[in-house]
Residue frames relative to the residue before (quaternion, step in Angstrom):
aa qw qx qy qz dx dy dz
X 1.0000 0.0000 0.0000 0.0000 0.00 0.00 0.00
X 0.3730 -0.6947 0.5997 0.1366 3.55 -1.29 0.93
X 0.5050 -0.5829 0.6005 0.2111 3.67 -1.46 0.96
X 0.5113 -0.6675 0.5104 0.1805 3.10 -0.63 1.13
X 0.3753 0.9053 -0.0086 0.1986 3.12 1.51 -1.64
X 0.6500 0.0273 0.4514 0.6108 2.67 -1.07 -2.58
X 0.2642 -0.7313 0.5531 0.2989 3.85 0.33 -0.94
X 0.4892 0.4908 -0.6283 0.3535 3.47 1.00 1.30
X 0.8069 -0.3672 0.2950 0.3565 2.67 -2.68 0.46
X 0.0095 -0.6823 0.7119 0.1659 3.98 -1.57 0.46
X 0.6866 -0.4555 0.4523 0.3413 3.33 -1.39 0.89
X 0.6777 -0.3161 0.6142 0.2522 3.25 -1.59 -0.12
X 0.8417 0.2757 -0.1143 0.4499 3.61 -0.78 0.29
X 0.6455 0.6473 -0.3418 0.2182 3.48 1.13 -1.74
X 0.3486 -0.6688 0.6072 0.2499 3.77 -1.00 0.46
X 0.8104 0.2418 -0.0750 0.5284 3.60 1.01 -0.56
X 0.4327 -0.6773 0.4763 0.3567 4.13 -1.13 0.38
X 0.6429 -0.5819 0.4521 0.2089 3.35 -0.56 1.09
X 0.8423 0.3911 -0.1006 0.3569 3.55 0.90 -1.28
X 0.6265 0.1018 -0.0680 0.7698 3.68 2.11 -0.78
X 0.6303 -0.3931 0.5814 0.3318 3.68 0.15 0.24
X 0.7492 0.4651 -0.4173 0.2195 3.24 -0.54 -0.03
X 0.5620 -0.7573 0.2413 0.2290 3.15 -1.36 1.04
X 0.8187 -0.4306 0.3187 0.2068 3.57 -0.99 1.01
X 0.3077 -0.6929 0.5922 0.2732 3.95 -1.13 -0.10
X 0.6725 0.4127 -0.3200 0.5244 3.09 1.72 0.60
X 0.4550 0.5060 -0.4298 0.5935 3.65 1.47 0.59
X 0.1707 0.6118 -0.7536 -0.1690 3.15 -1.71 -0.09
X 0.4874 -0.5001 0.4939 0.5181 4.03 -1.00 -0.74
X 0.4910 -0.4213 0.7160 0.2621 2.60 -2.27 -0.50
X 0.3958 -0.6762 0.5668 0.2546 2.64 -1.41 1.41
X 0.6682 0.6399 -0.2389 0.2949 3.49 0.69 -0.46
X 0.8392 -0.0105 0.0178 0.5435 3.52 1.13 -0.59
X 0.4911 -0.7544 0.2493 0.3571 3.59 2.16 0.06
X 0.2853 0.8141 -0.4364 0.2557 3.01 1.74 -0.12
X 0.2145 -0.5943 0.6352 0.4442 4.53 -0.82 -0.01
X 0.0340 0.7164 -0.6923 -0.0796 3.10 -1.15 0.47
X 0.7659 -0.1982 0.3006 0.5327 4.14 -1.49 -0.20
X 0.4202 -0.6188 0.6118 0.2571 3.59 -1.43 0.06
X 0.7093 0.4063 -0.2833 0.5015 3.51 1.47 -0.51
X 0.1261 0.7993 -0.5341 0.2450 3.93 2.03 -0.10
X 0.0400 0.7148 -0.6951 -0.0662 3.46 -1.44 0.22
X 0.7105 0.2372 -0.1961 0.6328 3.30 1.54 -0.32
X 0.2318 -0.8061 0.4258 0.3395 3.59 -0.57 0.19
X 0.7128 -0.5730 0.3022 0.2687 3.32 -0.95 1.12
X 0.6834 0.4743 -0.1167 0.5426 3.67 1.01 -1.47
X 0.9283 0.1667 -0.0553 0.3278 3.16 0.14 -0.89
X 0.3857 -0.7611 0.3510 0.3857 3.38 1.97 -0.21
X 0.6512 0.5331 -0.3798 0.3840 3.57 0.31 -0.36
X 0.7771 -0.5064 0.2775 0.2503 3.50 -1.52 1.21
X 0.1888 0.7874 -0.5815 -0.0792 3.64 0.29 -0.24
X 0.8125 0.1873 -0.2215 0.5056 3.85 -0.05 0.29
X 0.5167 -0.5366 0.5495 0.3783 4.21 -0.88 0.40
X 0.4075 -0.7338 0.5325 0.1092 2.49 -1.28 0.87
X 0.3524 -0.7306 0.5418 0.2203 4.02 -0.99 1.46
X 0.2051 -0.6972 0.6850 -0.0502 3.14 -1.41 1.50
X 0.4196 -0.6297 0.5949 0.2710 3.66 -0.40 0.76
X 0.8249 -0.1570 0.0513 0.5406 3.62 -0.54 -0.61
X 0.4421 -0.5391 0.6208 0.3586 3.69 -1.83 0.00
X 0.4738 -0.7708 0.3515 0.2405 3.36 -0.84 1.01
X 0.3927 -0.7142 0.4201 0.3990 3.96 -0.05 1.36
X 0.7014 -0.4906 0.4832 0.1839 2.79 -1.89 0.50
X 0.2837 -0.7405 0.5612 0.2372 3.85 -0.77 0.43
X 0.3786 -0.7516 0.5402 0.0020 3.43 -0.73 1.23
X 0.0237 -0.7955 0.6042 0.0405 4.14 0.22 0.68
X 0.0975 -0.7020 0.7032 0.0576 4.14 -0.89 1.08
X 0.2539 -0.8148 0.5150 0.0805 3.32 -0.36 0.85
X 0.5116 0.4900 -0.4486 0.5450 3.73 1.72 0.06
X 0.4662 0.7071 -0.5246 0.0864 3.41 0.40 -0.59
X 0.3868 -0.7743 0.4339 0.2502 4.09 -0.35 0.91
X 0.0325 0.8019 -0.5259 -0.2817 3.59 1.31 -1.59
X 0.7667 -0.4142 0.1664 0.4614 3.51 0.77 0.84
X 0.4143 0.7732 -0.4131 0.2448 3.84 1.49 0.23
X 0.3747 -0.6353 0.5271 0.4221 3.74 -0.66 -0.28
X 0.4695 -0.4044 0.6741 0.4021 3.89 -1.42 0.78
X 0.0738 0.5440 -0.8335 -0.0623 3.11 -1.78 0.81
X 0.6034 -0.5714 0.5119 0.2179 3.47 -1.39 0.91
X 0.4299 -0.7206 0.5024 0.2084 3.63 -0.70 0.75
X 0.7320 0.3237 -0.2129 0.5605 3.34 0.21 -1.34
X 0.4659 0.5751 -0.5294 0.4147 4.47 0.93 -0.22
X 0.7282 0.5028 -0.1880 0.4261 3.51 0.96 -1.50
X 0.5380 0.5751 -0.3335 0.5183 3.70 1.04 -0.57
X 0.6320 0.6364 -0.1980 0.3955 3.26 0.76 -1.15
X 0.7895 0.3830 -0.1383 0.4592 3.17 0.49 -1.28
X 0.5915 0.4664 -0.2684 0.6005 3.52 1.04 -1.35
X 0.5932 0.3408 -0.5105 0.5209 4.28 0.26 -0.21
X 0.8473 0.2482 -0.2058 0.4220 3.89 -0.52 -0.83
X 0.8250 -0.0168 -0.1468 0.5454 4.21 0.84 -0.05
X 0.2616 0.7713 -0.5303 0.2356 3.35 0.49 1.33
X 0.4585 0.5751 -0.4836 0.4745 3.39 1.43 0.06
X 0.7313 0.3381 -0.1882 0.5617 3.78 1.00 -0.71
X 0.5880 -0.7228 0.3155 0.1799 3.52 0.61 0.67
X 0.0673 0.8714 -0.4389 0.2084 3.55 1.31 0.71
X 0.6865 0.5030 -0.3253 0.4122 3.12 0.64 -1.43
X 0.8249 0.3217 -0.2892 0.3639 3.50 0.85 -1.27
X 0.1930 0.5857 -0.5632 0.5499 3.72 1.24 0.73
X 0.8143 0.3432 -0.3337 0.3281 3.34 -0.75 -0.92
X 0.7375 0.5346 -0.1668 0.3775 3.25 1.18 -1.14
X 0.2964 -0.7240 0.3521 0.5138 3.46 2.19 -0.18
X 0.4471 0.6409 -0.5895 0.2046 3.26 0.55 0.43
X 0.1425 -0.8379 0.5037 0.1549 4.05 0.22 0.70
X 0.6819 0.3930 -0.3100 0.5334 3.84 0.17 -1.16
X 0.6861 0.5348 -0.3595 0.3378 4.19 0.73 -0.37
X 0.6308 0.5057 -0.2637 0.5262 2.74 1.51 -1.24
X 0.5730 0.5953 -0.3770 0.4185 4.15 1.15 -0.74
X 0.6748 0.5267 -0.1915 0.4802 3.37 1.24 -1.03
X 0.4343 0.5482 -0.4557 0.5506 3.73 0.99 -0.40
X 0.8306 0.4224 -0.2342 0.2772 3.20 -0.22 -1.74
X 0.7382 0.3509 -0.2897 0.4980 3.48 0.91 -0.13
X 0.8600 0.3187 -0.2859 0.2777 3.15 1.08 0.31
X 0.3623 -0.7424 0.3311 0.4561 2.73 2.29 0.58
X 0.8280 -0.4564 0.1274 0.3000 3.03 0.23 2.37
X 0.4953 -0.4655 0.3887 0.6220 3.88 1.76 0.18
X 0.6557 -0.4834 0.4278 0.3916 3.31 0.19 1.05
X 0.7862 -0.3947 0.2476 0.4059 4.14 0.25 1.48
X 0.7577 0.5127 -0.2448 0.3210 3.91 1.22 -0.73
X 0.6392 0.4067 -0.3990 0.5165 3.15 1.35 -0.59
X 0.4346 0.5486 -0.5391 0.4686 4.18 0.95 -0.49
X 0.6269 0.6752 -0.3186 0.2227 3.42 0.15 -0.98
X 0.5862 0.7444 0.0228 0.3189 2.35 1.37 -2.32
X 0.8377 0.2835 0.0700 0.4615 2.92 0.29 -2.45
X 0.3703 0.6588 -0.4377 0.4871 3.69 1.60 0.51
X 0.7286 0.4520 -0.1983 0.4748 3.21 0.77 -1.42
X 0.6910 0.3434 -0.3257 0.5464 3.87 0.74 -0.96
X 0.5117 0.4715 -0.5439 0.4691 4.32 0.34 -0.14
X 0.5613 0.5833 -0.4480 0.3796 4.00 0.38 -0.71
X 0.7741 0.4811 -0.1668 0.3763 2.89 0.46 -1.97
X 0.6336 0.5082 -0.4065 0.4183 3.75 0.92 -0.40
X 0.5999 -0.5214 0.4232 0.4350 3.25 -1.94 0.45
X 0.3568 -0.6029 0.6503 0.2939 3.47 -1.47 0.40
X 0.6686 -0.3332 -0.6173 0.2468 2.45 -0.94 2.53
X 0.2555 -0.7698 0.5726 0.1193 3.47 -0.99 0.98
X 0.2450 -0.7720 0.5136 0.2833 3.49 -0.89 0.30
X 0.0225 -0.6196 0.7773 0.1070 3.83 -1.45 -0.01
X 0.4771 -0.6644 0.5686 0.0875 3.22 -1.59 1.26
């Protein structure tokens, strides 16, 4: 590169002409403290502070949530499951229906957790959407 200047040679890289001091097409200042700093600087060396925006490749997309999505579960009927868990939740029907097997094995021997979890799972089947899925 040529001094605009004096019109001698500057290195590569230089912020300044070797021959009058002067500053480069690859310096500029800081607004912030006058310091020369790189032409490509985004931060300034001397004084730390931001001196140019900063380049983001892309804004980051937005996350969309589908709350039908199935992921391969079966619709089980809400008010089918209510049903069952009110009149043979001591014996674990509901979770049969629900494919839960080893829960529904565990009801039955324990009269449904001993009447509390039937109880329980009456109150959380309400609360669910009417059809939920389980995989």
């Amino acid at each position: 590169m040529v001094c605009k200047n004096c019109g001698a040679n500057i290195p590569n890289g230089e912020l300044f002409c070797p021959n009058c001091g002067t500053c480069t097409e690859n310096a500029k200042f800081c607004k912030y403290c006058g310091a020369v700093i790189g032409a490509d600087c985004v931060v300034c060396p001397a004084c730390g502070r931001q001196v140019e925006p900063l380049q983001s490749a892309q804004q980051p997309q937005p996350v969309y949530v589908n709350n039908n999505v199935t992921y391969g579960g079966v619709a089980k009927s809400k008010w089918a499951a209510f049903f069952l868990c009110l009149f043979l939740g001591l014996i674990g029907a509901h979770k049969f229906y629900e494919g839960k097997i080893g829960m529904g094995v565990l009801y039955i021997f324990t009269g449904g957790l001993f009447g509390i979890g039937a109880f329980v799972d009456l109150i959380v089947i309400l609360c669910k959407p009417g059809p939920y899925y389980y995989v």
